[in-house]
C-alpha positions in Angstrom: -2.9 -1.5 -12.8 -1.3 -1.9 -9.6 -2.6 -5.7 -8.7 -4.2 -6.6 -11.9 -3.4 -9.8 -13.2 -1.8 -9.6 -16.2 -3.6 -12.7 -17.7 -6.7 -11.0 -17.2 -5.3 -8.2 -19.0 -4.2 -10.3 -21.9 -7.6 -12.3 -22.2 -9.1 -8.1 -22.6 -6.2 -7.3 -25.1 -6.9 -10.3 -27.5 -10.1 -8.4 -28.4 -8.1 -5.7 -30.1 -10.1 -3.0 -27.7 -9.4 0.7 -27.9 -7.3 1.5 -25.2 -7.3 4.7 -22.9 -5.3 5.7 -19.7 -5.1 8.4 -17.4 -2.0 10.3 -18.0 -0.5 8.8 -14.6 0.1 5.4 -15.7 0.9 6.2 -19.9 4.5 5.4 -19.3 3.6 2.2 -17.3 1.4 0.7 -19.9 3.3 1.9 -22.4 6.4 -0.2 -21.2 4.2 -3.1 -21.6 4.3 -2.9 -25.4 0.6 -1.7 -25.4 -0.5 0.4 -27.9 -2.4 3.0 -26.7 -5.4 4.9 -28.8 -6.1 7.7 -25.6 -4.5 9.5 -22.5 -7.0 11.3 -20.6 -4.8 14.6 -19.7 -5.2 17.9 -17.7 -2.1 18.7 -20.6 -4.0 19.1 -24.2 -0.3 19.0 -25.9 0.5 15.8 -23.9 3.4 13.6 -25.5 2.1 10.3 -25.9 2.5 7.4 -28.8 1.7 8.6 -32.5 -1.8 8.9 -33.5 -3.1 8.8 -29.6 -5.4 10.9 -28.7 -5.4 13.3 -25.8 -9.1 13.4 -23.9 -8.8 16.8 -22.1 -10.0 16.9 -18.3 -9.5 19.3 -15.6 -10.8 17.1 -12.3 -11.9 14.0 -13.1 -10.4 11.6 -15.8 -13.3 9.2 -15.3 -16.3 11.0 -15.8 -14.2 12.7 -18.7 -13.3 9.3 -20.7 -16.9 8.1 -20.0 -18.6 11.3 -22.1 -16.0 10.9 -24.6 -16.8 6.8 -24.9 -20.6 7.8 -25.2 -20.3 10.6 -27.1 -18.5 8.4 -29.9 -21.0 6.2 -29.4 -18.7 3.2 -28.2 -21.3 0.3 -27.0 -19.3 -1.1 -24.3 -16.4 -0.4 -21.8 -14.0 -2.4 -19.3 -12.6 -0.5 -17.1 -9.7 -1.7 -14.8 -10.0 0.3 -11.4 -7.9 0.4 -8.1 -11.9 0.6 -6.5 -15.3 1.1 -7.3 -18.3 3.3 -6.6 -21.5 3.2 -7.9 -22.4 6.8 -8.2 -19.3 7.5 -10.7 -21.0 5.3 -13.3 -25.0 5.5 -12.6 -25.2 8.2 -14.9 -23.7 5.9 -17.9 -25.9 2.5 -17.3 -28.5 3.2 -20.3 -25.5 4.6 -23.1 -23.0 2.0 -22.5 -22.3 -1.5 -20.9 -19.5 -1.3 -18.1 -17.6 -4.0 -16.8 -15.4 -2.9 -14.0 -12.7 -4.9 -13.2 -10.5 -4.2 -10.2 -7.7 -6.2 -8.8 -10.1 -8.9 -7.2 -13.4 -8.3 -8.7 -15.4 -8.2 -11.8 -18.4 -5.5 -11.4 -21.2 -4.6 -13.9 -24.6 -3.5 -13.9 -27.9 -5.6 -14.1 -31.3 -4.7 -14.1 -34.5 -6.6 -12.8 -34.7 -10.5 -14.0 -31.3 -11.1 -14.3 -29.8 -14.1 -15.4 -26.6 -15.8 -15.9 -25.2 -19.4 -16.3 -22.5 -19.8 -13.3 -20.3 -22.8 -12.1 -21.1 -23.8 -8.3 -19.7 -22.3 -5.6 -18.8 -18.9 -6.9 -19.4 -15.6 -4.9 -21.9 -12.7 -5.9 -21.7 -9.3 -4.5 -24.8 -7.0 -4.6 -23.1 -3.7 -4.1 -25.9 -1.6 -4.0 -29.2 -1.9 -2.1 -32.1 -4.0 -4.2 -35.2 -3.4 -2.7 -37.2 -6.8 -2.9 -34.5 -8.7 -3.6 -35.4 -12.3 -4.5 -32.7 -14.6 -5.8 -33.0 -18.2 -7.0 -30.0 -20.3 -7.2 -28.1 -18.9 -4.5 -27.1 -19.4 -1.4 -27.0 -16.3 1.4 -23.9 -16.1 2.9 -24.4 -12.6 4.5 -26.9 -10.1 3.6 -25.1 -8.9 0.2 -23.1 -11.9 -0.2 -24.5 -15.2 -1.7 -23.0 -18.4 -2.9 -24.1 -20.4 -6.4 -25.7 -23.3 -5.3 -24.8 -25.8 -7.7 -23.6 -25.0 -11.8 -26.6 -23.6 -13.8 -28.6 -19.9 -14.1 -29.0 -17.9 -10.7 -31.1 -15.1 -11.5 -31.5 -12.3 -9.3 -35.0 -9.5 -9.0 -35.3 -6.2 -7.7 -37.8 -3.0 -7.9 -35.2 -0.3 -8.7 -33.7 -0.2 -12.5 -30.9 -1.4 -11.9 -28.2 -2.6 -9.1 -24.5 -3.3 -9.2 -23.3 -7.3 -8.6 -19.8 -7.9 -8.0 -18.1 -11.6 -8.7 -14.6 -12.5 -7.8 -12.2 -12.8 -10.4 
């Protein structure tokens, strides 16, 4: 949370989402009058609000909210991260859109023949390699970096599955 913009955390909030945090910053959200649905806790009798639920993990909070998320069988997920690495949510891409947000960047998956309406002169990120990458209504600013031309659809293609794109928040 450290960083986060707390309009962009208002604009997520007025969507009535179910909320879960790692046990580290419960008392911090909760100070922000957020109610809170999950605490992801290496402490299974961990004191949190009424009617929260406690998602048990021993070493890693992430992977462990993520199989609980799918396992319910919840169709989507914003996650608000300090960082981001690919490899922590690969595994996910075909059970459940992510969005991760971090202090500075809005990062999701897209697979091959992507396409999305954009005002001009917005940065996009690829963050992982896309083999034959061809884009159309960007501008290459660096060899992962690119620039949207002018306001319209950029659409971006690719061999693998699927590759992360970052854009700046």
């Amino acid at each position: 949370m450290e960083g986060f913009n707390h309009e962009n955390l208002g604009q997520l909030l007025e969507w009535s989402p179910t909320v879960i945090v790692v046990e580290e910053i419960f008392e911090t959200v909760d100070s922000l009058g957020i109610k809170i649905d999950g605490v992801v806790s290496k402490n299974l009798s961990y004191a949190a609000q009424p009617e929260t639920i406690v998602i048990h993990t021993e070493d890693d909070p992430l992977q462990d909210a993520l199989k609980y998320l799918t396992g319910e069988q919840y169709p989507a997920v914003n996650i608000i991260a300090d960082s981001f690495s690919a490899k922590d949510y690969a595994v996910y891409i075909d059970r459940i859109d992510i969005v991760v947000l971090t202090p500075h960047q809005k990062i999701f998956p897209v697979k091959p023949g992507f396409s999305k309406w954009q005002t001009a002169g917005e940065e996009i990120e690829v963050l992982l390699e896309a083999h034959n990458l061809h884009v159309s209504g960007l501008i290459p600013i660096t060899e992962h970096i690119f620039e949207t031309e002018k306001e319209g659809f950029y659409t971006l293609t690719f061999e693998q599955p699927f590759t992360f794109i970052a854009e700046t928040l």
